[in-house]
C-alpha positions as CSV (number, residue, x, y, z in Angstrom):
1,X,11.8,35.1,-15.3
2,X,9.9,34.2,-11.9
3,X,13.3,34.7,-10.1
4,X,13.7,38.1,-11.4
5,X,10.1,39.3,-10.6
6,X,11.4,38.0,-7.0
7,X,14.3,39.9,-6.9
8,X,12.7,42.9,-8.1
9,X,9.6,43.0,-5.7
10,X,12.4,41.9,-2.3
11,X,14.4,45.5,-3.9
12,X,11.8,48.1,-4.9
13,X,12.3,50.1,-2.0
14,X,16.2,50.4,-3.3
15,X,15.4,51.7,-7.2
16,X,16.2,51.9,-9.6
17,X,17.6,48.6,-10.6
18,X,19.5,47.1,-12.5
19,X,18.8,43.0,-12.7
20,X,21.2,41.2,-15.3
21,X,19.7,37.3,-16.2
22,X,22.4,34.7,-16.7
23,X,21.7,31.3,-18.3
24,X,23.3,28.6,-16.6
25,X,24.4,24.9,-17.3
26,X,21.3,22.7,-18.9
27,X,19.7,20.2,-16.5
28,X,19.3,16.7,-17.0
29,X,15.7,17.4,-19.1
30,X,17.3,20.1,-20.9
31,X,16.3,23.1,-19.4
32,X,18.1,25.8,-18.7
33,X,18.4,27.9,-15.0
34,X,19.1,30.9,-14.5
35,X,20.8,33.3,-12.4
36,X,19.7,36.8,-11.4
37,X,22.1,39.7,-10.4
38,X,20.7,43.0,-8.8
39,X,22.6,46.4,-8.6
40,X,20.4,48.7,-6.4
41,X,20.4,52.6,-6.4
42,X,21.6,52.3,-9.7
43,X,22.2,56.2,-11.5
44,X,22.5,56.9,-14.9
45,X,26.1,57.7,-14.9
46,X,26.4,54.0,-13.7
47,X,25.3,52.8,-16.6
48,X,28.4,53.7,-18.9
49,X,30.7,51.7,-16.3
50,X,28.2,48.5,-16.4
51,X,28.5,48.2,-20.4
52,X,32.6,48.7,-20.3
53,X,32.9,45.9,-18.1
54,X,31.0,44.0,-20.2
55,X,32.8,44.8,-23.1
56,X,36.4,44.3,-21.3
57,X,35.2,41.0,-20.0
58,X,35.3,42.1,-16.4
59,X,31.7,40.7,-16.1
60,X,30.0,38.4,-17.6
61,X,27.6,39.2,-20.8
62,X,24.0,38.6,-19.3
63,X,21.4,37.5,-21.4
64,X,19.0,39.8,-20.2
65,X,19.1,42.9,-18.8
66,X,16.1,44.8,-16.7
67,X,16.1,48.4,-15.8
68,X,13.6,49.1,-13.0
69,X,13.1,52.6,-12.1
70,X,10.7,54.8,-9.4
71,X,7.5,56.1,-11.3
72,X,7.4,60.0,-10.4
73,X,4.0,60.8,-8.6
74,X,1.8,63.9,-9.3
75,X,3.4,64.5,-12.1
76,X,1.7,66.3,-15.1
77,X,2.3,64.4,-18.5
């Protein structure tokens, strides 16, 4: 998780984001690394594309996925 909250604060200024989490081999004490992936000026219509090469198999299944996106300001509720 701490590697993904670094790679989201180094890209903010390129949202929204898309950051996929993949679990890698098991160490020696038996925990589990990760690795984090970062699409940046990610749109919508992106999205459709990034689930059908999951699907295919062109990319690996991640085992997390985080969407981070510009908060509008001034904007009424």
């Amino acid at each position: 998780m701490r590697e993904s909250v670094v790679e989201i604060v180094k890209n903010l200024k390129e949202a929204p984001l898309l950051v996929q989490v993949y679990a890698k081999n098991k160490n020696v004490e038996g925990e589990t690394s990760t690795s984090v992936t970062t699409e940046k000026k990610v749109v919508l219509e992106d999205w459709t594309a990034v689930k059908e090469r999951w699907e295919i198999g062109e990319s690996r299944l991640p085992e997390g996925v985080i969407f981070v996106e510009e908060i509008g300001t001034g904007e009424s509720p």
